[in-house]
C-alpha positions in Angstrom: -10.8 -19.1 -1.7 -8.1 -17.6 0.6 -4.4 -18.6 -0.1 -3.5 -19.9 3.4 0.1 -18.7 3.2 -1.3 -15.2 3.5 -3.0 -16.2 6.6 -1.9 -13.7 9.4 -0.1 -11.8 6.9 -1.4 -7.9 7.6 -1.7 -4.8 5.1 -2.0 -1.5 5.2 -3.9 0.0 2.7 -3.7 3.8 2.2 -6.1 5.1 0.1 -9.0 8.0 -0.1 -11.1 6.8 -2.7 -13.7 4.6 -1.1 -14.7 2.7 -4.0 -11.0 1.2 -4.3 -10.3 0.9 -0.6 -12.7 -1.2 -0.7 -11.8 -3.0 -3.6 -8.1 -3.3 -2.6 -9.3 -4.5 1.1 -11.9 -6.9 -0.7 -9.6 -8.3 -2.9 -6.8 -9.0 0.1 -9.3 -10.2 2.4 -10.1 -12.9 0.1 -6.9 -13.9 -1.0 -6.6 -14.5 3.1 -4.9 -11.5 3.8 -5.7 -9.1 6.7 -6.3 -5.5 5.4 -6.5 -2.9 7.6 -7.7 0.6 5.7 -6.6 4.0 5.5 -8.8 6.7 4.6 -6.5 9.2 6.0 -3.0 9.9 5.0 -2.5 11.8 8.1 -3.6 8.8 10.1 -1.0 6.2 7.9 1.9 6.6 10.4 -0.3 6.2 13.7 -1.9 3.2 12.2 1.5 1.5 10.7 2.7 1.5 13.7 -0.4 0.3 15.3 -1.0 -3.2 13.1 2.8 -3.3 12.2 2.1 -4.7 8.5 3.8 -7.1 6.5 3.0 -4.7 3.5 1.8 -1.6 3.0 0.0 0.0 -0.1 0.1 3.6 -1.1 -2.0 5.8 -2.9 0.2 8.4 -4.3 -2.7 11.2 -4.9 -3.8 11.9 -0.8 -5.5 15.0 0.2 -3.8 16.7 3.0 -0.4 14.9 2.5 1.4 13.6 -0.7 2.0 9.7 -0.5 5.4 10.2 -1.4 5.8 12.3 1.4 3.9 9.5 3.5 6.9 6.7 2.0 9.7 8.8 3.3 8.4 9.6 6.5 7.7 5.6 6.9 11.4 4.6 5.4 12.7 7.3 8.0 10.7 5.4 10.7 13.1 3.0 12.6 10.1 0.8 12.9 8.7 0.8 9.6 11.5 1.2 7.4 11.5 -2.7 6.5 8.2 -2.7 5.6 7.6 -3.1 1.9 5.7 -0.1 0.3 3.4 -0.8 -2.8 2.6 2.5 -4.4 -1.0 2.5 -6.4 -0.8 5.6 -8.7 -3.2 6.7 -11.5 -0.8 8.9 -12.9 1.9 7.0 -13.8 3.9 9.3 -16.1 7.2 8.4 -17.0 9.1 10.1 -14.4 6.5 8.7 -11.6 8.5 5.2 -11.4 12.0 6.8 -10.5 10.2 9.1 -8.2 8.1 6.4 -6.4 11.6 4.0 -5.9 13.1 7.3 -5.3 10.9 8.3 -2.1 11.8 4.6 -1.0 8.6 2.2 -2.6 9.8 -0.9 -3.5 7.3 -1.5 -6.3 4.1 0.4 -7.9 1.0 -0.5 -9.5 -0.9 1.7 -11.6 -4.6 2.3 -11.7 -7.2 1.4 -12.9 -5.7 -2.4 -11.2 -5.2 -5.1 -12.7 -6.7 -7.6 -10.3 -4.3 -9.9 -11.0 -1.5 -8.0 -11.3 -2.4 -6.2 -8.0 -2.5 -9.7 -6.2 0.8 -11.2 -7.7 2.9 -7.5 -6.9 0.9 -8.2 -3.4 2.1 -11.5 -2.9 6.1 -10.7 -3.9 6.2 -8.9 -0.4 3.8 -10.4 1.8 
């Protein structure tokens, strides 16, 4: 079922909720993607620099640290600035979008994902 021009392609996936890491990671692995998970905001730096992703996806409500906090520390990273930052938010308000481009995301989806929205925004960066 996997898309082989995702083959190799690696994402980060930031996200505390288990239920949708898993999800998110399920759904990349089988669109041929290799997903690498986050439970940790704290640990999202460490780990970019680590797997070095094509893409990396960003819960915006963390414990610990805010994920818009998380995007500016990873655009101010001479390593990971060019790596494309999804932001997956559950409160998408109508200030949230300015504020998620704003900290430096290059596109959001909102929860609860659409699957195939999730994998088309996915596939327009990696």
């Amino acid at each position: 079922m996997g898309n082989i021009s995702n083959m190799g392609k690696t994402i980060l996936v930031v996200e505390d909720n288990e239920l949708n890491l898993r999800l998110f990671c399920d759904l990349l692995n089988a669109h041929g993607y290799s997903a690498h998970p986050v439970r940790d905001g704290r640990d999202a730096l460490a780990k970019a620099r680590e797997v070095s992703p094509d893409l990396i996806i960003m819960d915006i409500q963390l414990p610990h640290v805010s994920g818009l906090e998380l995007i500016g520390q990873m655009k101010a990273d001479l390593t990971l600035r060019s790596v494309p930052i999804m932001a997956v938010t559950a409160y998408a308000g109508k200030g949230d979008e300015e504020q998620i481009k704003a900290a430096g995301a290059e596109a959001y989806v909102s929860k609860p994902i659409s699957v195939i929205k999730f994998i088309e925004s996915v596939g327009a960066f990696a």
